[in-house]
TIVOTOR-775555 format. One record per residue (C-alpha): residue in three letters; y, z, x. Coordinates in steps of 0.02 Angstrom, whole numbers, plus 50000, padded with zeros to 5 digits. Last residue first. Layout:
TIVOTOR-775555
ALAYZX...
end
This chain:
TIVOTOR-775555
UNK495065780552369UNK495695786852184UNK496755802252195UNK496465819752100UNK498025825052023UNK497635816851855UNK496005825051844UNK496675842451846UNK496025851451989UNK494735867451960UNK493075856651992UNK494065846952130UNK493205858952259UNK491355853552198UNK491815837752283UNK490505836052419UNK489245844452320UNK488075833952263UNK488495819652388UNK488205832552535UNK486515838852444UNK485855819152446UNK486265819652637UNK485355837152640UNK483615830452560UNK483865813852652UNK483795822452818UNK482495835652775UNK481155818252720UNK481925811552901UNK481395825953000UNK479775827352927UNK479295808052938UNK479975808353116UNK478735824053160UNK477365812653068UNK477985796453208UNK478245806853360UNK476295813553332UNK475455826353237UNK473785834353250UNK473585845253420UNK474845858253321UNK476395845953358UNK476505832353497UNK474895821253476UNK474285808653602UNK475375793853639UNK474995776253587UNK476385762453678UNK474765755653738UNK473995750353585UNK475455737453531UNK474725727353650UNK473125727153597UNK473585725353438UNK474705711453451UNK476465713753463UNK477905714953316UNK476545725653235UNK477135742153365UNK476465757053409UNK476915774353483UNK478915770753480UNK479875785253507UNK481505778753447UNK481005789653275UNK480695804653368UNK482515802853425UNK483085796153246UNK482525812753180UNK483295825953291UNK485035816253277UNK484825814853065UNK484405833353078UNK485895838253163UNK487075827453055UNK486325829652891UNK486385850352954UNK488075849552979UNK488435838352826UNK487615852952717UNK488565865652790UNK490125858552748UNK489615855352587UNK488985873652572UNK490345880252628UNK491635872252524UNK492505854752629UNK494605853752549UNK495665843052467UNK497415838752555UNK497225821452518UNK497025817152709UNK495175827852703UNK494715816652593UNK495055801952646UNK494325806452806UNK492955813152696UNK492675795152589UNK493075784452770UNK491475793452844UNK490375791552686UNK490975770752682UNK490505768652865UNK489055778652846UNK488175769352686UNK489065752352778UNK487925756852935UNK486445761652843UNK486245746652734UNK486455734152893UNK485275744352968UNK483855744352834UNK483945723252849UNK483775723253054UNK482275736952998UNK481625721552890UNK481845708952994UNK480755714853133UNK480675698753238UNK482515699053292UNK483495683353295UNK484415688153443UNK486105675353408UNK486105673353206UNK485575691553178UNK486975695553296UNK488255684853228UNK487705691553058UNK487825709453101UNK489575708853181UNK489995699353010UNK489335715052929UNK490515727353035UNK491985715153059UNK491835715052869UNK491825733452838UNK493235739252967UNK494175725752870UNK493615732752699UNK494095749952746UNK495935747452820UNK496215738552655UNK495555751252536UNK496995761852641UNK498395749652625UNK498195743952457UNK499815731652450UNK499675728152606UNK501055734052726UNK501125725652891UNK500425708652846UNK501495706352695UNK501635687652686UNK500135684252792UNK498845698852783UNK499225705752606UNK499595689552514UNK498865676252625UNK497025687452628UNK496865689752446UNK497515673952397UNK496055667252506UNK494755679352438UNK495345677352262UNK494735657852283UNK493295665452340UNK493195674652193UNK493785658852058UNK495435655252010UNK495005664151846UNK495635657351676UNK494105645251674UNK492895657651719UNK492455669551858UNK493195686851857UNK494275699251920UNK494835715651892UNK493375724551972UNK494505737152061UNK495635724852148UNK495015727852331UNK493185730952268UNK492845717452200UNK493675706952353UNK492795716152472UNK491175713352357UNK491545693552377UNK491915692752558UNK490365705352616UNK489195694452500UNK490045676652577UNK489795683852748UNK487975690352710UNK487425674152640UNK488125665452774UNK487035674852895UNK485505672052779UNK485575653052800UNK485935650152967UNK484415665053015UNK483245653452914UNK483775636852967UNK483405644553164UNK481645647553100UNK480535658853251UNK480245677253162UNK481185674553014UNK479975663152908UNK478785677552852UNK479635693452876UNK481295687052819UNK480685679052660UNK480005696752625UNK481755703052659UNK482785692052553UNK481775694552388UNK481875713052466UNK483925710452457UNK483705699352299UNK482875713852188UNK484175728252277UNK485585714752218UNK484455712152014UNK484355733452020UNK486205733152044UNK486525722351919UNK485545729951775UNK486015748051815UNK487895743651813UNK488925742651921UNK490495757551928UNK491935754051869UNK492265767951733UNK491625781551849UNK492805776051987UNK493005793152105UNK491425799252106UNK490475778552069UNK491025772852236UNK490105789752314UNK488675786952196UNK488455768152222UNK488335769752397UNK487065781452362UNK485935771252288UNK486185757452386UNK485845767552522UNK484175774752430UNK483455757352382UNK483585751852547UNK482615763752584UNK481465761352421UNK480835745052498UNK480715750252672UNK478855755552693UNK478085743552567UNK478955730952675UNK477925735952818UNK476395729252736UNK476275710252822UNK476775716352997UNK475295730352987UNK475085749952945UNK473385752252876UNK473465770452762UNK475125771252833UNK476075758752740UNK475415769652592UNK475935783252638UNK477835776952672UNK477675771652467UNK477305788252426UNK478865796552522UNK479925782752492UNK479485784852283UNK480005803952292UNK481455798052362UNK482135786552261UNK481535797552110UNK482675809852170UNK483955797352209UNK483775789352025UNK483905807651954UNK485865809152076UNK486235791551984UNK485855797451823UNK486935812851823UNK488625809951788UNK489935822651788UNK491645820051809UNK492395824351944UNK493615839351931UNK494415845451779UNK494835840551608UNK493375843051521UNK492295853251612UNK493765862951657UNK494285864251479UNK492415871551413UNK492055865351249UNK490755876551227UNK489595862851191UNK490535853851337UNK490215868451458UNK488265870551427UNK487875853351460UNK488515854251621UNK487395870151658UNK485865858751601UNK486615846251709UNK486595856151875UNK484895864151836UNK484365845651812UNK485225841651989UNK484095854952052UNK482585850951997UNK483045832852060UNK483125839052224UNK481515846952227UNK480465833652149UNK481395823752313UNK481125838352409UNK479005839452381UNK478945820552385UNK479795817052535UNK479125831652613UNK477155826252600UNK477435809352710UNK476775820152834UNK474965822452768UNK474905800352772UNK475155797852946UNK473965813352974UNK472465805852868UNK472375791652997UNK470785782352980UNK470655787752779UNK468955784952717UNK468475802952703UNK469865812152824UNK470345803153006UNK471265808153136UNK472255794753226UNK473305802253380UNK472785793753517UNK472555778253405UNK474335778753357UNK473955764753229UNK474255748753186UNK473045741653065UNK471985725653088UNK471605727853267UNK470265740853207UNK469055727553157UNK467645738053082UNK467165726252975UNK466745736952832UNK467835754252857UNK469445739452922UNK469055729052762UNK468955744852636UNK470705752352725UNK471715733252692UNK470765735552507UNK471505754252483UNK473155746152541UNK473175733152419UNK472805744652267UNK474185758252328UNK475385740852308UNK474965735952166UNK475265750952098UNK476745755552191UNK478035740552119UNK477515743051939UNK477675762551945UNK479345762652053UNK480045748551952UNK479885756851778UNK480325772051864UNK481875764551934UNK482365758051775UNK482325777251669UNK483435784751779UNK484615767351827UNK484935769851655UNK485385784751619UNK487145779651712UNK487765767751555UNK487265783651466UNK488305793051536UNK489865781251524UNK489525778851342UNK489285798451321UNK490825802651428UNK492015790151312UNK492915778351436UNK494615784051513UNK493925791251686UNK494765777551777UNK496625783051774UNK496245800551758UNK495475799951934UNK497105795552003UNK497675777852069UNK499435773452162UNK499735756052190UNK499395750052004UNK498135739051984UNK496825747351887UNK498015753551776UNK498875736451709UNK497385725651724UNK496495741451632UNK497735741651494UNK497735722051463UNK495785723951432UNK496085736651305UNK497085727651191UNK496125714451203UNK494625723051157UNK493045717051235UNK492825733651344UNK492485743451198UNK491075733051129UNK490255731751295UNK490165749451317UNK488965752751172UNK489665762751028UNK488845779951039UNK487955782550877UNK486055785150932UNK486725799751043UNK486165801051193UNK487465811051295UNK487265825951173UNK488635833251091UNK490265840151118UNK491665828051050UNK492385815351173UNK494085817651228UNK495065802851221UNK496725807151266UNK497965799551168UNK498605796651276UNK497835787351437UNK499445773651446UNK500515789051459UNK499635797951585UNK499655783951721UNK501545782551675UNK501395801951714UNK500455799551865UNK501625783351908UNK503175793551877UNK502805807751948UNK502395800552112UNK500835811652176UNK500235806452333UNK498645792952321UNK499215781652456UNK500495789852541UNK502245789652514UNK503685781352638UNK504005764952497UNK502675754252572UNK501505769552606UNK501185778752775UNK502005794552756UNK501965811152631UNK499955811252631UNK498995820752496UNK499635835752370UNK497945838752276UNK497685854652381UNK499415860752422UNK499515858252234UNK498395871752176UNK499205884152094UNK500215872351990UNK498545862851910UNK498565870851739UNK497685882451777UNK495985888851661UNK495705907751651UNK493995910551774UNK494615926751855UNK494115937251711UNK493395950051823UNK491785947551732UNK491755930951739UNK492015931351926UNK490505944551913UNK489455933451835UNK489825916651920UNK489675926352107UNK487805932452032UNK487355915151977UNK487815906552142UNK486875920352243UNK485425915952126UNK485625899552165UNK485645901652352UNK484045909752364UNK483125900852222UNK483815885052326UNK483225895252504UNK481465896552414UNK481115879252366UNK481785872852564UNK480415883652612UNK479035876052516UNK479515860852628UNK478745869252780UNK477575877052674UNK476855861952636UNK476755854452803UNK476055871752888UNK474785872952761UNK474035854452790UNK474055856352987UNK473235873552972UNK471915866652864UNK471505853052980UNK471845861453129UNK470345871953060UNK468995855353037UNK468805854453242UNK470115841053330UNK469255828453453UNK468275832353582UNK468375819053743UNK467695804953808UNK468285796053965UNK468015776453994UNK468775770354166UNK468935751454157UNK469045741154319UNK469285722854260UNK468615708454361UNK469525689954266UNK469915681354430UNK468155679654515UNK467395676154367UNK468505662854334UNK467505646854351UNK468285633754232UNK467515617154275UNK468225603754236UNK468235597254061UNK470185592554012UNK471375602854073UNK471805619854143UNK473525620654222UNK474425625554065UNK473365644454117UNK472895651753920UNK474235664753868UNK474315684553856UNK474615693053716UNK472925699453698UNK472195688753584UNK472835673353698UNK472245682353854UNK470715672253870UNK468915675153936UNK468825689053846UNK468025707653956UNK466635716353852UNK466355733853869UNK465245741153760UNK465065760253689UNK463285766053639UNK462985777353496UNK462295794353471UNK461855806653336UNK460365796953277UNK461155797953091UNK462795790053166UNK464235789853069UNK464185809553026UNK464405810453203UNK466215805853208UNK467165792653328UNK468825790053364UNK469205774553470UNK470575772753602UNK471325759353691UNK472425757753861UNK472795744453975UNK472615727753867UNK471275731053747UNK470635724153598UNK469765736253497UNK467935738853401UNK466835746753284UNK464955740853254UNK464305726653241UNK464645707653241UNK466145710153321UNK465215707753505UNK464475690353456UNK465505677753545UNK466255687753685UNK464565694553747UNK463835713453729UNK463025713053546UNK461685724053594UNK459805721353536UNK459305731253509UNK460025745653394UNK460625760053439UNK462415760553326UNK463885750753397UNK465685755053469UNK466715741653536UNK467965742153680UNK468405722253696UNK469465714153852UNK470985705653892UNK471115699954065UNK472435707354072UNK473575723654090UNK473005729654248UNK472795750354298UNK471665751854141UNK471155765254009UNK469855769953892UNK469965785353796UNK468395786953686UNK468635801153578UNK467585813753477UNK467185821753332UNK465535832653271UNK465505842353434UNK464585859753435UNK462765853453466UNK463525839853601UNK463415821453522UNK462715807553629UNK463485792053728UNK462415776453794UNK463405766053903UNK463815745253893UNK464335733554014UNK464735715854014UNK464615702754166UNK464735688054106UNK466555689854034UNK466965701354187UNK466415721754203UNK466825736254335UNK466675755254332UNK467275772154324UNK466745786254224UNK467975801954156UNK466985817654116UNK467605827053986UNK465955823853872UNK464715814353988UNK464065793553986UNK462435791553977UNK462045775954109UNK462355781354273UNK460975778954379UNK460535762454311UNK459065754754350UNK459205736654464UNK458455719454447UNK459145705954545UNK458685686854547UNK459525672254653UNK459315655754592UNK458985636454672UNK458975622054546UNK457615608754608UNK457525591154524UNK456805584754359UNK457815598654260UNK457305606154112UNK457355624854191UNK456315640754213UNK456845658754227UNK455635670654155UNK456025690754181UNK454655703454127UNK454785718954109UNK453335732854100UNK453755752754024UNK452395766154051UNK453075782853955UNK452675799354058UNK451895814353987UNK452505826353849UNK452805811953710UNK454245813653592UNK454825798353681UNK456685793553731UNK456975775053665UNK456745761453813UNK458515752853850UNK459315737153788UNK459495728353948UNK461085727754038UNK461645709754066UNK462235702254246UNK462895682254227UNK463355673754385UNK463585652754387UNK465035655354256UNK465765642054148UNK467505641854046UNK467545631353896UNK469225626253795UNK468795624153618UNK470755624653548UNK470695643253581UNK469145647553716UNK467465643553718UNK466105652853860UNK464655643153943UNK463565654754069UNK462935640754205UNK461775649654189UNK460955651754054UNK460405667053924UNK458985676053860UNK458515693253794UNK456905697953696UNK456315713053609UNK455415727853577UNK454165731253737UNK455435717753835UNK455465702553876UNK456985694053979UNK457095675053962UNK458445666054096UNK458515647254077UNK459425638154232UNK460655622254152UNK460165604154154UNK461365595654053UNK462755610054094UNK462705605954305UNK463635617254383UNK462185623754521UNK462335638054617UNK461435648354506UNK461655667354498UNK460675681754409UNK460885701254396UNK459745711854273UNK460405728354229UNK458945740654178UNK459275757054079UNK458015771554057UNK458405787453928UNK457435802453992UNK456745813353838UNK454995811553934UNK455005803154084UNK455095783754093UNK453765773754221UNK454365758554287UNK453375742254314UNK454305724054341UNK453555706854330UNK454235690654368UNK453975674354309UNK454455657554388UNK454475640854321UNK453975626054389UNK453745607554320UNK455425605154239UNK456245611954399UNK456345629654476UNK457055638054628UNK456885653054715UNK457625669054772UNK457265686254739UNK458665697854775UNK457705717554789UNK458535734254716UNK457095736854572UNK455295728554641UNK454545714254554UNK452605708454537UNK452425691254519UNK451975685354380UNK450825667654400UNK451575650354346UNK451745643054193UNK450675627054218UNK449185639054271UNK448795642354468UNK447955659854433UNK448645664454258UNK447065679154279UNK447365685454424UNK449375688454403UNK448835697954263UNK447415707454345UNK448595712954477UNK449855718254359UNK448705729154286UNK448135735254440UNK449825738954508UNK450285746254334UNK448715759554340UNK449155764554517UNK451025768354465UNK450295779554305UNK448945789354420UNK450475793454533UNK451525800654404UNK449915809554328UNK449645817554493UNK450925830554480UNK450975832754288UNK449195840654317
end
């Protein structure tokens, strides 16, 4: 029976077809005539002839049936153009030739052959064979004859296969599209398509079944999801998007470059014709492929936190070790204070290299004990806690007179030690540091709000429109969770919060213990080592907690106008710790909360201004780079004399310092400055920053905001690497677990900044261009470069803030006025 129903069905459209063309007979619009599939019909038609054509298939049940109609017209003539009406059983296509495409600035481009893929018959629920008739119209307005060729062809290959790559060939009129559907045990996938040829630039959109198909420059972004594409894009799709379970993917091929990268030909002009059909032929080759199943999920999300659930474990580890070497040293009765003699080899510094044959910072008894002299009495602040409401405010004790003329004397003597600028009451100085605390989570909370609002708007615009050039991703590596595109950008970022609260767990252990001491009135707390200061080290903790949230947000839609959210709190951290290693050894002279907050406020004032006039404006770059020299001259000079200058009308001025500063010690005395070693530093500093500057001023580079981060990071290493040479010159010696810790800063730092050169994607390009840097995932099938960076770096901080924790821990049984100032 199913046999001769095929052949029953042909006979029936022959005779249907036959009575059609029977009854137009000789009417105005001209009889069908029956079409066969693989046969060029020629003609031509004029405002008094058209031409219809008919053309029968028959469509087997759950068989999905594609036609791709090809038409040409020699003529260029736009006033009187070929018209081209498809009908269908569900809908109607139509188009001219000459094919008219705009461009940027309303350039047109025309093309005499157009081929469209019609929208295809629905698979029937019907057991026998589905009768489907086209029917193709061309006509034209035209008083004279416009000849036409005609082509009507089913696709054999028009549902594309899971793991099966598919080759083909599409132009601006000639777009193609393939019908996709969901495997029982697939509810992910992704379309990998990928080019030998970087341009023309073309579309890869994504669009629901629904006719009719949005397949042409002008109208494919009406629907759907879709890329530019260069040489390589990527879409992930889920079936929970698609109620039918399928979709069709469309190729559509610009007829510019300009969103692409690329730019329009200089030698098109005016309103010639602009034929490049010929010239703009892509070969695509789509492949789609499973993506991840819910389990790497889960695994992915326990194997970040447990990662950094480690790092919780080795502290309880190595505290507990800590407690039980306390105990029994206590026990023993081994911690009886010194008074300093049992450990000179280790405050004993450099013998050579000083204007009168001492080093900077070796003991000279008469400066330490003139240096003890103007200290006494010692103030020695009462036990109690660092807030209290009656602690005189540090601006009333630095207003003295009397005062004032004994730091100008201290501060700039030749030889400085630790007693010399630990003179302020503990709980004024505390306090002072509480404050950066308590300010950077005011800023923190009114700088991420905003900020996690934007972002969920940037990820509401790409759901809606589904423009995916808006946001940066590693497409090949872009898993989405609920509304999230790339959930494992964000899952990464989960160290920087987990050892940031982790770190500042520990620094509260540390001041709880510290606490501890002065109510017992413990002399090497009081007397001995560094003195303690813990607002900074919270601030850090914060810091870092803050980078870790912030860098999730940048990567809920990474873009050039969001990266800032990304660097903000970096900078943030290496100014916070440049002010922690100034502030170990100057605790009296240390900025204050208020003005260092205002410099980080002015650097991202800086960098936003940057990001948005830096890219191309020569004023700009003149501008900034004598910012930066004038910044680097007047903090050299700060920090040269210790803060002992200022600007008022018995000042010479700071840059008048500057000069004095540089005839003095490089002119009269060039060979033996008068601060030889904070000298050395500050010139290494400047040619550093000015190097900077010239280079900023010569490359210009687009991504001012990283150029910004680098200048941070290289004077946050310069000035660590001169602190533990310094060190280590003193005499004063690296504990294990500060010398582990800058081992494993230094091997993790080297691991991270090589997944961090892996570039997968970049906004300093368009989209399409920035697409084929994309890489497919490195670690458990789910992260990329960029997560494995986020890792590293979160473990790189973590032990870089441990290094600053502990870095001096050795002074903790050295008297404070044999520890020297660098």
């Amino acid at each position: 029976m199913a046999g001769g129903a095929a052949p029953m069905s042909g006979a029936l459209l022959c005779a249907l077809l036959w009575v059609l063309a029977e009854a137009a007979g000789d009417g105005p619009g001209g009889s069908p005539a029956p079409g066969a599939f693989g046969r060029v019909y020629r003609g031509a038609v004029n405002i008094s002839a058209e031409r219809v054509y008919a053309f029968a298939y028959s469509s087997e049940p759950g068989q999905v049936d594609a036609v791709r109609v090809y038409v040409n017209s020699s003529s260029e003539n736009l006033q009187y153009p070929v018209l081209f009406v498809v009908r269908q059983q569900k809908g109607v296509l139509s188009w001219q030739v000459p094919l008219i495409f705009r461009g940027l600035y309303q350039r047109t481009y025309n093309y005499q052959e157009v081929s469209r893929t019609l929208c295809p018959s629905e698979p029937t629920p019907e057991t026998g064979p589905s009768d489907q008739i086209i029917f193709v119209d061309v006509a034209s307005m035209a008083p004279f004859n416009i000849t036409y060729e005609l082509l009507v062809t089913r696709l054999e290959n028009f549902q594309l296969e899971t793991n099966k790559a598919f080759n083909f060939t599409a132009s601006p009129s000639q777009p193609q599209y393939f019908l996709y559907k969901f495997p029982q045990d697939v509810d992910s996938v992704i379309i990998k398509v990928v080019s030998d040829a970087v341009y023309p630039c073309s579309v890869v959109s994504v669009q629901d079944i629904v006719c009719p198909v949005y397949d042409l420059d002008h109208n494919v972004e009406f629907n759907g999801v879709y890329q530019s594409m260069t040489k390589q894009a990527a879409i992930t799709v889920q079936r929970k998007d698609f109620p039918g379970e399928q979709f069709f993917v469309v190729f559509v091929i610009k007829p510019e470059d300009y969103a692409c990268g690329g730019s329009v030909p200089s030698s098109i002009h005016g309103n010639v014709n602009r034929t490049w059909n010929l010239q703009r032929t892509k070969n695509l080759q789509v492949t789609i492929v499973p993506s991840i199943k819910k389990s790497v999920y889960v695994q992915a999300m326990f194997f970040s936190f447990l990662s950094f659930l480690s790092f919780y474990l080795g502290s309880v580890v190595v505290a507990f070790v800590h407690y039980i070497r306390v105990r029994r040293k206590a026990s023993a009765g081994r911690l009886s204070p010194e008074d300093g003699s049992g450990i000179m080899t280790s405050s004993h510094p450099i013998t050579a290299g000083t204007p009168e044959g001492s080093s900077y910072g070796a003991i000279d008894e008469s400066s330490s004990s003139g240096g003890r002299q103007l200290s006494s009495p010692e103030r020695r602040p009462p036990a109690g806690s660092d807030t209290d409401s009656s602690v005189e405010e540090e601006s009333d004790f630095d207003t003295m007179p009397e005062i004032e003329s004994d730091k100008n004397v201290i501060r700039t003597k030749v030889f400085l030690y630790l007693s010399d600028l630990s003179r302020k009451d503990r709980r004024i100085v505390s306090k002072k540091y509480k404050i950066y605390f308590w300010n950077i989570i005011t800023i923190a909370v009114f700088y991420a709000l905003p900020v996690i609002q934007l972002v969920i708007t940037y990820q509401t615009v790409v759901n809606v429109t589904g423009n995916q050039d808006i946001c940066y991703y590693n497409f090949l590596c872009a898993h989405p969770l609920g509304v999230l595109s790339a959930f494992n950008n964000i899952l990464s970022n989960v160290g920087h919060m987990l050892l940031g609260f982790l770190f500042l767990l520990i620094v509260l252990r540390r001041d709880i213990l510290h606490r501890r001491a002065m109510e017992m009135k413990d002399i090497y707390t009081l007397d001995y080592g560094i003195p303690k200061h813990f607002g900074l080290f919270y601030a850090m903790g914060i810091a870092l907690m803050m980078e870790g949230v912030l860098s999730a947000c940048y990567h809920v839609c990474p873009n050039y106008s969001n990266f800032q959210f990304d660097t903000s709190f970096m900078y943030m951290i290496a100014g916070l710790c440049m002010l922690k290693l100034y502030q170990t050894r100057h605790p009296d002279i240390n900025a204050s909360a208020y003005s260092a907050y205002a410099s980080f406020a002015v650097v991202i004032c800086l960098a936003v201004l940057g990001v948005v006039f830096g890219k191309n404006d020569m004023w700009f770059w003149v501008i900034f780079s004598m910012i930066h020299v004038l910044a680097s001259l007047a903090l050299s000079t700060q920090i040269y004399y210790m803060g002992r200058f200022k600007i008022g009308k018995y000042y010479l001025g700071i840059f008048r310092r500057v000069a004095m500063v540089l005839y003095t010690d490089c002119i009269q005395q060039c060979s033996r400055p008068m601060y030889m070693d904070r000298m050395v530093l500050l010139i290494v500093g400047n040619l550093v920053n000015w190097s900077f500057a010239i280079f900023g001023l010569v490359y210009r580079p687009r991504d001012f905001a990283s150029y910004i981060l680098g200048i941070f990071i290289c004077n946050l290493l310069l000035y660590l690497a001169f602190y533990i040479i310094m060190k280590l010159r003193s005499s004063e010696k690296l504990l294990p677990i500060p010398l582990f810790c800058i081992v494993a800063t230094a091997v993790v730092w080297a691991a991270a900044l090589y997944f961090f050169f892996q570039t997968l994607s970049s906004w300093e390009e368009t989209p399409a261009e920035s697409r084929e840097k994309n890489r497919p995932c490195i670690l458990l099938g789910f992260f990329d470069d960029h997560d494995v960076w986020h890792f590293l770096s979160a473990a790189a901080l973590f032990f870089s803030f441990l290094v600053l924790l502990t870095l001096d821990d050795d002074l903790d049984v050295v008297r404070r006025d044999k520890i020297p100032v660098f």
